[in-house]
C-alpha distance (Angstrom), angle and dihedral (degrees) to the residues before:
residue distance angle dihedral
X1 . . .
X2 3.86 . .
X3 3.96 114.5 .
X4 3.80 122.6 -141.5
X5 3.88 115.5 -124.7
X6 4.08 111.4 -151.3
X7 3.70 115.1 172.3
X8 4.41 120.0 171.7
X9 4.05 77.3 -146.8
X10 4.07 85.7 84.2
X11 3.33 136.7 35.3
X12 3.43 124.1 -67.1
X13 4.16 110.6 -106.3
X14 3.88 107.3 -99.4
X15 3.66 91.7 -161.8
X16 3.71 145.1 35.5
X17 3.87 91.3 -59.5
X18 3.69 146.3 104.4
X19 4.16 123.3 -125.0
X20 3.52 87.4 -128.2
X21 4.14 134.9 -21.7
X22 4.32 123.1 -157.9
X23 3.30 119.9 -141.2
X24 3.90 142.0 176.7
X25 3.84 82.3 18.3
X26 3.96 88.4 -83.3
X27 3.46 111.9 45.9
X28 4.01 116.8 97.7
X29 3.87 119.1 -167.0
X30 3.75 115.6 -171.5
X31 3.74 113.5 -159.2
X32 4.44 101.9 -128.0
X33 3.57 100.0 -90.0
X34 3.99 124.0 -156.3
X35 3.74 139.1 -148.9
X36 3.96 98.3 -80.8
X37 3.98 115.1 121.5
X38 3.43 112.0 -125.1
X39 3.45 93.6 -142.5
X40 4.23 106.0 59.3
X41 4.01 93.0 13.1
X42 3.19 86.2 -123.2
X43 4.16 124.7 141.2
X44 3.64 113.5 -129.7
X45 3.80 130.3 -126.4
X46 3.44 123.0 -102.1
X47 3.75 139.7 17.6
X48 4.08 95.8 -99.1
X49 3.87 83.2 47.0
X50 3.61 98.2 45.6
X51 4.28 89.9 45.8
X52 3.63 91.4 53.6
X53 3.83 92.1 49.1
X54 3.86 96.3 42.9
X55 4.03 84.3 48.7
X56 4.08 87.0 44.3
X57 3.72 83.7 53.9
X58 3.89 102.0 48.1
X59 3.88 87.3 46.2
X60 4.31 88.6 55.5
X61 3.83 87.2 44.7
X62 4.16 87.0 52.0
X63 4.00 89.8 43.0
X64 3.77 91.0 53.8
X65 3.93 80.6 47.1
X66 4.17 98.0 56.8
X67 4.05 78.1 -112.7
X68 3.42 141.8 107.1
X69 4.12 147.3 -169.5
X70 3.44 81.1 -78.1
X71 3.40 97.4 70.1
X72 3.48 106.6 49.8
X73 3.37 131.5 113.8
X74 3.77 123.0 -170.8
X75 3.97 121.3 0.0
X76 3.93 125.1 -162.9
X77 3.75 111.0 -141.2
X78 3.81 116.8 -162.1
X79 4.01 111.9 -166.5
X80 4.27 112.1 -168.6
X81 4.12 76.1 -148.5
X82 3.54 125.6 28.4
X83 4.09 83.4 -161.0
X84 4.08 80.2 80.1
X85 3.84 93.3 56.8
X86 4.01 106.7 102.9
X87 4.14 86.3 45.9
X88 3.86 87.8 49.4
X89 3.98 94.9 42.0
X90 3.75 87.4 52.7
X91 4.12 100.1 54.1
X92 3.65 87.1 40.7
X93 4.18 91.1 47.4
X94 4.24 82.8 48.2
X95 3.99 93.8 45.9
X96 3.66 106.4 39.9
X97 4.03 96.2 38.6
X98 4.62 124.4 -147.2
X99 3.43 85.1 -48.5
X100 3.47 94.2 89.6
X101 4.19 124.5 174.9
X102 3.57 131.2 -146.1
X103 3.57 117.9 -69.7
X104 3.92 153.7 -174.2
X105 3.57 117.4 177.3
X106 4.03 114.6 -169.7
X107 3.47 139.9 175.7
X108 4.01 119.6 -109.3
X109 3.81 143.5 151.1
X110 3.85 116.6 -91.1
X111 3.70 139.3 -175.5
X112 3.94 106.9 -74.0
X113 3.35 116.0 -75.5
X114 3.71 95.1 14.7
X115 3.78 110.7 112.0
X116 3.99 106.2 171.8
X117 3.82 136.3 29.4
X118 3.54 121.6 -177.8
X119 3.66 126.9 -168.7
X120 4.11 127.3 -175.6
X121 3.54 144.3 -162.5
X122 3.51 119.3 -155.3
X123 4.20 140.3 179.8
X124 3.48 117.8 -136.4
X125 3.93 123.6 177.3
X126 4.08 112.5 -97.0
X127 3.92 110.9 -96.6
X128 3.56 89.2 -156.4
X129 4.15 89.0 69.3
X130 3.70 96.8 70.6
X131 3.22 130.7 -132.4
């Protein structure tokens, strides 16, 4: 049975959604998460801004998981401009490291204001095996 990840260090779901669910024990789906700060609700400015935040906000979503960055596997980037890609690509290079996952990265239409959401799937090991 899937369970439901909530964390107050993202922001709260404005839809019929979870942050994040677990399932199979090892599997770790992070709903795409934008550039609002979970602590004012309020978006930040800019699309290096907003990456770092959306990024901040997978990584609390993972946390609240037993994951991390680490663990992921494949992430799907959506970019409201694909003019901002090479200042995106470069926060999410910094952030996430050489160990890079699997990604796509397209262009969509997002709530105004919003320019990126980022979503990830990661693999964690089963914490009902032991230790």
């Amino acid at each position: 049975m899937p369970t439901t990840i909530t964390t107050p260090d993202a922001p709260s779901p404005a839809g019929a959604y979870s942050q994040g669910v677990r399932a199979h024990g090892t599997v770790v789906a992070v709903s795409g998460q934008v550039g609002l700060d979970p602590a004012t609700g309020e978006l930040v400015t800019g699309i290096d801004a907003q990456t770092r935040q959306a990024l901040a906000n997978v990584e609390a979503v993972l946390r609240a998981a037993g994951a991390s960055l680490a663990d992921v596997v494949k992430t799907t980037c959506f970019l409201t401009d694909l003019s901002y890609f090479a200042e995106f690509n470069a926060v999410y290079r910094e952030v996430l490291g050489e160990a890079f996952p699997a990604r796509s990265t397209v262009g969509v239409g997002l709530a105004p204001g919003m320019l990126v959401e980022i979503e990830a799937l990661a693999v964690v090991a089963d914490p009902s095996a032991g230790a």
